[in-house]
VMD Tcl script that draws the C-alpha trace (Angstrom):
set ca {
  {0.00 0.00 0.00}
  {3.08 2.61 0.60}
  {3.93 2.48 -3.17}
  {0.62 2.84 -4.29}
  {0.33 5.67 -2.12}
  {3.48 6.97 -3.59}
  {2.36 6.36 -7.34}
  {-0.81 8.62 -6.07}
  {1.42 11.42 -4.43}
  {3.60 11.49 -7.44}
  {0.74 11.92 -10.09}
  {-0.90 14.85 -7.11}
  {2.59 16.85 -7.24}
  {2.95 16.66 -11.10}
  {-0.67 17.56 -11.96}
  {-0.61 20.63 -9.26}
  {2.97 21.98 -10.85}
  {1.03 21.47 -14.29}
  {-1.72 24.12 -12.70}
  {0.45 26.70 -11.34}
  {2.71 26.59 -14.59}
  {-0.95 26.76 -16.42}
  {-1.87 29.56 -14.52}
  {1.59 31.40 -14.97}
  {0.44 31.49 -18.98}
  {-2.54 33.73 -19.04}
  {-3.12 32.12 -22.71}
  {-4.29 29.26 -20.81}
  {-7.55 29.41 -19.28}
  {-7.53 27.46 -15.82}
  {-10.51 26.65 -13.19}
  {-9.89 28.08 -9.58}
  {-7.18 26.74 -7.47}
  {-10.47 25.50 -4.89}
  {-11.90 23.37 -8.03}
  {-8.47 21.83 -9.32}
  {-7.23 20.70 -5.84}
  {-10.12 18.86 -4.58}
  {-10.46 17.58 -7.70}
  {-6.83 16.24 -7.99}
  {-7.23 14.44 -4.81}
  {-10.19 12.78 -5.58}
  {-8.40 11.69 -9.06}
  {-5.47 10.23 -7.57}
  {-7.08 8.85 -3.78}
  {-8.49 5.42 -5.33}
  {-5.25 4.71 -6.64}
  {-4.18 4.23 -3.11}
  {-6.71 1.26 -2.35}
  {-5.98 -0.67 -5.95}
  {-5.18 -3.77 -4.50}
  {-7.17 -3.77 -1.51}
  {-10.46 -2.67 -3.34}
  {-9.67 -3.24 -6.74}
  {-12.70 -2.80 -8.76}
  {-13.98 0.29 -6.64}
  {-10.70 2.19 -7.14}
  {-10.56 1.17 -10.97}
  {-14.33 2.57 -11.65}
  {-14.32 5.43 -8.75}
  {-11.44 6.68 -10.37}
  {-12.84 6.21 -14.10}
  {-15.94 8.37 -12.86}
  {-13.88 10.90 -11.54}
  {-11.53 11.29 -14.80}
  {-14.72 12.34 -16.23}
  {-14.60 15.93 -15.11}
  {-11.12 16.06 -14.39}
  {-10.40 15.35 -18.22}
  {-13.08 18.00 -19.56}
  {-11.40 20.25 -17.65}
  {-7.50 19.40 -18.95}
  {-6.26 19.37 -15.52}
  {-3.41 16.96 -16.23}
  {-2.42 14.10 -16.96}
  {-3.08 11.91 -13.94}
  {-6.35 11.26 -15.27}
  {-4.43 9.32 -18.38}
  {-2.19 7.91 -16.39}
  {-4.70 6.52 -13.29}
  {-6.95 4.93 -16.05}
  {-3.84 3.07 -17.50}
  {-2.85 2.02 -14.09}
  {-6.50 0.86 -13.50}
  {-6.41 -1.30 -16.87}
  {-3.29 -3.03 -15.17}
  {-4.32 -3.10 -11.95}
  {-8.19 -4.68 -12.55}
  {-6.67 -7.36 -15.09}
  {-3.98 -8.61 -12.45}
  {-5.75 -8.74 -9.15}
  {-9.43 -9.59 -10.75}
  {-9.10 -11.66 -13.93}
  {-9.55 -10.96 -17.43}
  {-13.38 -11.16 -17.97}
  {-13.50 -7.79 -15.16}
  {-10.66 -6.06 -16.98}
  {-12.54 -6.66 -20.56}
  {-15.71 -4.71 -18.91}
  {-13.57 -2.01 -17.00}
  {-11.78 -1.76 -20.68}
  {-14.51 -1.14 -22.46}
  {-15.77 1.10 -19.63}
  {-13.05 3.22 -20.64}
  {-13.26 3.14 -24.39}
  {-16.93 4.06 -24.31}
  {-16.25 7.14 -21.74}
  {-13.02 8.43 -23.83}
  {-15.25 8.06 -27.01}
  {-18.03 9.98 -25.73}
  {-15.37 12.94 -24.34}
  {-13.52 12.88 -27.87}
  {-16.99 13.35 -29.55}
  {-18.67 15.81 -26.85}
  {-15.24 18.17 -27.11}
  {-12.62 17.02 -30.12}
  {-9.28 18.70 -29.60}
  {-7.40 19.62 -32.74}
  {-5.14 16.56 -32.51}
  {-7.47 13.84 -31.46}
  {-6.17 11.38 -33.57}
  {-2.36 11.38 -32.64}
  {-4.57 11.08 -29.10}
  {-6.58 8.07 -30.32}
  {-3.33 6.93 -31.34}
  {-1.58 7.17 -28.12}
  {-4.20 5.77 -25.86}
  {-4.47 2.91 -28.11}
  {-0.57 2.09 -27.73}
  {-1.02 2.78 -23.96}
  {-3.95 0.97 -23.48}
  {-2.54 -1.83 -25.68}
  {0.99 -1.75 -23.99}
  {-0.98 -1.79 -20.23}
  {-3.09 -4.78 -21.18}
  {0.15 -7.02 -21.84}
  {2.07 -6.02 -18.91}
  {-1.26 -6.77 -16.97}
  {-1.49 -10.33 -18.97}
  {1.71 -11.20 -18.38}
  {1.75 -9.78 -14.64}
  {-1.48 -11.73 -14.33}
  {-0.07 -14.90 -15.58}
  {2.59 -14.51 -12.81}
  {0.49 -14.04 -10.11}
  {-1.66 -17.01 -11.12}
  {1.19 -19.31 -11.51}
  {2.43 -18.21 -8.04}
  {-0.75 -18.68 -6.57}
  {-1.27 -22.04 -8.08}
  {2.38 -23.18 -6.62}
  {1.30 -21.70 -3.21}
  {-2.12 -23.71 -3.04}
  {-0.13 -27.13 -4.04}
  {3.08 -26.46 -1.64}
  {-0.06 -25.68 0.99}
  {-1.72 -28.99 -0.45}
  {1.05 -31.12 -0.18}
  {2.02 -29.68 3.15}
  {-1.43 -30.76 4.44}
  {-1.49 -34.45 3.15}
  {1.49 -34.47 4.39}
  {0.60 -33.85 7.30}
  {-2.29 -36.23 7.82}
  {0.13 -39.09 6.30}
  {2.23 -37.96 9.46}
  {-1.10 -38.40 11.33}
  {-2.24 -41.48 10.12}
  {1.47 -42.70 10.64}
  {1.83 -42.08 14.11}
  {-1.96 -43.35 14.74}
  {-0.98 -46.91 13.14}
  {2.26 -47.09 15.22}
  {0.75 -45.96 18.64}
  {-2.14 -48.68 17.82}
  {0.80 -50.74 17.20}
  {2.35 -50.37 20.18}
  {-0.53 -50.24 22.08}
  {-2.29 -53.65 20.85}
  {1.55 -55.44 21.35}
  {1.84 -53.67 25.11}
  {-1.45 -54.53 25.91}
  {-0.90 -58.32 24.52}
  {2.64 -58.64 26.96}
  {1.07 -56.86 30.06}
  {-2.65 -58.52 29.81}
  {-1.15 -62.11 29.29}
  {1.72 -61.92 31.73}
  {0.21 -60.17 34.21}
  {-3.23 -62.65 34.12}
  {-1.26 -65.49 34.36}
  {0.42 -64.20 37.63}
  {-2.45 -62.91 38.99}
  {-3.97 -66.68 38.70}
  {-0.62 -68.26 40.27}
  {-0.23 -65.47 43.04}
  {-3.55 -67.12 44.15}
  {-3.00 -70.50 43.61}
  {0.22 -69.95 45.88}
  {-1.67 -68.17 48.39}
  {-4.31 -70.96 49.16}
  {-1.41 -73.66 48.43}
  {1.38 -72.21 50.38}
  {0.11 -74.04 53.84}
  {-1.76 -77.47 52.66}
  {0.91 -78.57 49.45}
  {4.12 -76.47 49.29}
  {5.38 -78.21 46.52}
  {2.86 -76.80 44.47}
  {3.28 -73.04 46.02}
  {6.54 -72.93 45.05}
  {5.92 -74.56 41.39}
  {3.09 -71.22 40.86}
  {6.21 -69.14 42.43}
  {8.07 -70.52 39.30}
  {6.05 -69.56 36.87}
  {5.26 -66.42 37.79}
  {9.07 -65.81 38.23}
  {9.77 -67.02 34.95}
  {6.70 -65.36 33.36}
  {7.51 -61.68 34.57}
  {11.37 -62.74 33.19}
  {9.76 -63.09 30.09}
  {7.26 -60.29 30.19}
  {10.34 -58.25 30.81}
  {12.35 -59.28 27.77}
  {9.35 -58.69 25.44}
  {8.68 -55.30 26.83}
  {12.51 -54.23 26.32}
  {12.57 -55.54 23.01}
  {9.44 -53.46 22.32}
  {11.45 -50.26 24.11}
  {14.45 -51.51 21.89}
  {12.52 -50.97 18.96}
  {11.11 -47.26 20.11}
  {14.52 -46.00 20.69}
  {16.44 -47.64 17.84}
  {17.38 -45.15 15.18}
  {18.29 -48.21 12.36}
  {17.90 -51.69 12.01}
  {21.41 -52.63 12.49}
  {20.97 -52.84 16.26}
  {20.52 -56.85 17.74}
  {17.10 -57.35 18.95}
  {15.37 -60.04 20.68}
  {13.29 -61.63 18.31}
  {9.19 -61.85 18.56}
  {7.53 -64.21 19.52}
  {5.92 -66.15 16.36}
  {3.40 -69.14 15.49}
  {6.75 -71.44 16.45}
  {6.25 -70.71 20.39}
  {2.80 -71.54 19.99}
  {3.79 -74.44 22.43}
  {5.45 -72.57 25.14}
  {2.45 -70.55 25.22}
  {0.33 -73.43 25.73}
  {2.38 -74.85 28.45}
  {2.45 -71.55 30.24}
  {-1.60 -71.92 30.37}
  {-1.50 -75.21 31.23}
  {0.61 -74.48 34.23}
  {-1.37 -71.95 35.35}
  {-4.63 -73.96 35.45}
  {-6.17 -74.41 32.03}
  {-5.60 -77.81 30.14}
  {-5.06 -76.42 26.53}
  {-5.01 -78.99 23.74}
  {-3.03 -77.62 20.98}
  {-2.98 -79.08 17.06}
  {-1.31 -77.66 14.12}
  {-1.38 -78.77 11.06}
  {2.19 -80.14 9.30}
  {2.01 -77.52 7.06}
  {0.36 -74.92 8.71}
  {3.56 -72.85 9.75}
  {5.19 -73.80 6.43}
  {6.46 -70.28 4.70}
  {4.46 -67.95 7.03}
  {5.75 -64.38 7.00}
  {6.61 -63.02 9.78}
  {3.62 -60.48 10.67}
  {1.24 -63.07 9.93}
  {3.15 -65.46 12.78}
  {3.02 -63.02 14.74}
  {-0.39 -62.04 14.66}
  {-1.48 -65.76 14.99}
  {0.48 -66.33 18.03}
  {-1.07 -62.78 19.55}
  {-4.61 -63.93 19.04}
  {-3.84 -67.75 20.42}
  {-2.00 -65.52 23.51}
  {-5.44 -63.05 23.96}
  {-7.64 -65.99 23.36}
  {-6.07 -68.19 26.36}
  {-5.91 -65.36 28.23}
  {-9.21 -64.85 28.50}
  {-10.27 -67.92 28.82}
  {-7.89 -67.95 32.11}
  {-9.26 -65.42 33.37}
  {-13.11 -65.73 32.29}
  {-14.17 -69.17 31.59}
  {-14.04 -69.74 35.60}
  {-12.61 -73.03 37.33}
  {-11.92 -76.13 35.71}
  {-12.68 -75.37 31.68}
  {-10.85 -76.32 29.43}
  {-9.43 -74.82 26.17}
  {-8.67 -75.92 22.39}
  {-6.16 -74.56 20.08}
  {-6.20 -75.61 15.77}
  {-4.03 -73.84 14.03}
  {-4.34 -75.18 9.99}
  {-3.91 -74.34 6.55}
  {-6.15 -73.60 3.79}
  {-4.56 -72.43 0.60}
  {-3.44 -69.21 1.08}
  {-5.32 -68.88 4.15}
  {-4.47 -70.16 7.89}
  {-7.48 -70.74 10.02}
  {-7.12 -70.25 13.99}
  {-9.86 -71.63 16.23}
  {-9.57 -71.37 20.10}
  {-12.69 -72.68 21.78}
  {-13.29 -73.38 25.70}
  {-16.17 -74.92 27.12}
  {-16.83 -72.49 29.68}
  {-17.02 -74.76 32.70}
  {-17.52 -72.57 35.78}
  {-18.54 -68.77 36.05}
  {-15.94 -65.88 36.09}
  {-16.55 -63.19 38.31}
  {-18.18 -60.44 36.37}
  {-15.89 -57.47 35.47}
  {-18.04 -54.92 33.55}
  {-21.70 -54.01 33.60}
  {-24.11 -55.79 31.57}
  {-24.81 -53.34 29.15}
  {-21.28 -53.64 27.61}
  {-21.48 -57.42 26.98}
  {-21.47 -58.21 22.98}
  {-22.32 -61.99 23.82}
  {-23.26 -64.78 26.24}
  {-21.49 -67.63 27.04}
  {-21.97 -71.25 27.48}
  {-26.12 -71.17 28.49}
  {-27.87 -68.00 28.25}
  {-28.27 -67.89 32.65}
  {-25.74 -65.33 32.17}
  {-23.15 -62.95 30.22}
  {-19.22 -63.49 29.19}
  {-17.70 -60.44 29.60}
  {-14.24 -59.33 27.46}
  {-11.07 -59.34 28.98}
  {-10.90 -55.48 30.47}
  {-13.25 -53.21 30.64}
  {-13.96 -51.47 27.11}
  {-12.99 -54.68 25.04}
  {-9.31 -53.65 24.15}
  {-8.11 -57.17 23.88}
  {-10.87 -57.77 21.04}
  {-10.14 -54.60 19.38}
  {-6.58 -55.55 19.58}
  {-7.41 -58.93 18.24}
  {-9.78 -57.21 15.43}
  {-7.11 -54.59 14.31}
  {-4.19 -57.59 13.89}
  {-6.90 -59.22 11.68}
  {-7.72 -56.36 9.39}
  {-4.01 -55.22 9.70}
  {-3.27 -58.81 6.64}
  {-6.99 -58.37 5.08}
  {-8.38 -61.02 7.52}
  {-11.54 -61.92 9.66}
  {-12.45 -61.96 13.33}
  {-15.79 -63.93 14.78}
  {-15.68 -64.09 18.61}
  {-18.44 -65.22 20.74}
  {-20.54 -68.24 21.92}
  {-19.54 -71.82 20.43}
  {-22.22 -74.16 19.04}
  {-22.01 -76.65 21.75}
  {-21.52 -74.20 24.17}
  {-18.15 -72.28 25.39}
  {-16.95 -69.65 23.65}
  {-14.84 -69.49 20.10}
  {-12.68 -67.15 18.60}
  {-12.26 -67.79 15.03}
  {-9.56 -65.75 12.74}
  {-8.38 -66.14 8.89}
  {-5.68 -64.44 7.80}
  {-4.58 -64.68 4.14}
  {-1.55 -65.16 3.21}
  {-0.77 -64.18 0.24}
  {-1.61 -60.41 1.05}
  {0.78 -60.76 3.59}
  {4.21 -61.67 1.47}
}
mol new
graphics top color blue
foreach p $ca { graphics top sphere $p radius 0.5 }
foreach p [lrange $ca 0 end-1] q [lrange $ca 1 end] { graphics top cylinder $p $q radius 0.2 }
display resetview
């Protein structure tokens, strides 16, 4: 706005020195000093808001000319049009500076046929080449403008999607982390919770078998530990050349059944001779998380004396994993009723999921859709409960 206001100032000073050198020449007949300067002003004021308030400065100033032309005050009236032209075609667009154009053509006509000066042609002439030179510095000025606009709205556009890919990054990873924390933590910490009071009732009558639940819950908060620094291992590593403990995978399916078994729950595990044959790693490992959830909560749900099933088998391109318990006994009921999503066993009353607000089936859900797979939990035919997943893979390699 300061240079516009200085193009305005500049076209004020020269039109006033062309009055007082006018009125210096008594040849020349002049209007009052009272009519030229308010006039002046009010020719060369919209200049000042051209960019701001384009198309009100551009016709203000055209209405204004008007008088200040008929009166051959100066040139600024020449000159402000011109800059108008320019000014209308760069900051509004073509189809604008077409109508302002021809604004101007029909108001210079109409003064060139109301009052013809003696040379009106070499002035027809002039404000053609003026008009004509104006209207391709505005194209080309235009042009520049739009192609620097253009570049601004895709830098801004690619700023923003990058932005939610940054998002939707750091949302997969924390879900990540969050569904392999919760699968460590839930499983350890169930299975020691079931031992701790095994040991507590055992520790007087049969101290043999206090000591054995000591054992395991030793040796299953060891190995809680390593999988929870391997997981920090991985947050803080900044390349993949550092040695890591390796993940858990379909492999230790039988360790994890043992673990079960020895806190309570007879598991009966088959896997088909080829079922592990060739898996990729993610799909192992989301195999052996499910098979960890599902015993999990049956260990802590299914109640006192049920037992469990694992099949693990291979179809194709697909491996199918079915854990089903029959639900002997009642688990003490963690969350209110109206958050249950199924019954279990007879309808007398509800199976709840493992912690309040179902993260171990969302977990289970999310490593399921994570390969383009499938997820059915709830009651078994016969009674129990089931948890059924597919996960292709082929989509997986």
């Amino acid at each position: 706005m300061a240079g516009d206001s200085f193009i305005a100032v500049v076209l004020l000073l020269t039109d006033l020195l062309f009055y007082v050198a006018a009125v210096e020449t008594p040849e020349v007949p002049m209007p009052p000093w009272y009519v030229v300067v308010p006039l002046d002003i009010a020719m060369v004021t919209p200049l000042v808001f051209r960019r701001k308030a384009t198309l009100w400065s551009a016709y203000a100033l055209l209405l204004v000319s008007i008088p200040h032309g008929a009166l051959e005050l100066g040139a600024a009236s020449a000159f402000g049009v011109m800059i108008s032209i320019y000014s209308v075609l760069v900051y509004v667009g073509r189809k604008q500076g077409l109508l302002f154009l021809l604004a101007t053509l029909i108001t210079s006509s109409v003064q060139l046929w109301v009052d013809p000066p003696e040379d009106v042609w070499v002035l027809a002439i002039i404000g053609v080449f003026s008009t004509a030179l104006c209207w391709t510095l505005g194209e080309f000025a235009g042009a520049r403008r739009a192609y620097h606009e253009e570049v601004e709205a895709r830098l801004h556009l690619l700023e923003t999607e990058r932005d939610q890919a940054t998002r939707i990054a750091v949302g997969e990873e924390r879900g990540r982390i969050a569904r392999e924390l919760h699968d460590v933590v839930a499983h350890a910490v169930s299975v020691m919770v079931v031992q701790a009071d095994g040991a507590s009732y055992a520790v007087d009558g049969n101290p043999e078998m206090a000591k054995r639940a000591l054992q395991t819950i030793s040796e299953t908060g060891r190995g809680a530990l390593a999988e929870l620094r391997r997981l920090l291992d991985v947050l803080r590593s900044d390349g993949d050349d550092e040695p890591r403990v390796p993940q858990p995978d379909a492999s230790a399916l039988t360790d994890l059944a043992d673990r079960i078994r020895q806190a309570g729950v007879p598991v009966t595990l088959a896997i088909g001779s080829d079922a592990l044959d060739g898996l990729p790693a993610g799909v192992s490992l989301g195999v052996y998380r499910i098979v960890q959830e599902s015993l999990t909560n049956t260990l802590k749900h299914a109640g006192h004396g049920a037992q469990a099933e694992v099949l693990v088998r291979r179809e194709k391109d697909v491996i199918d994993v079915r854990v089903t318990d029959d639900g002997a006994g009642r688990a003490k009921q963690l969350v209110p009723a109206a958050t249950k999503t199924a019954s279990h066993g007879a309808p007398s009353g509800p199976r709840k999921l493992s912690v309040p607000g179902g993260n171990g089936l969302i977990g289970m859900r999310e490593r399921a859709n994570v390969f383009g797979g499938t997820l059915e939990v709830g009651p078994a035919p016969g009674g129990g409960w089931q948890v059924h997943a597919r996960l292709p893979v082929r989509l997986a390699t």
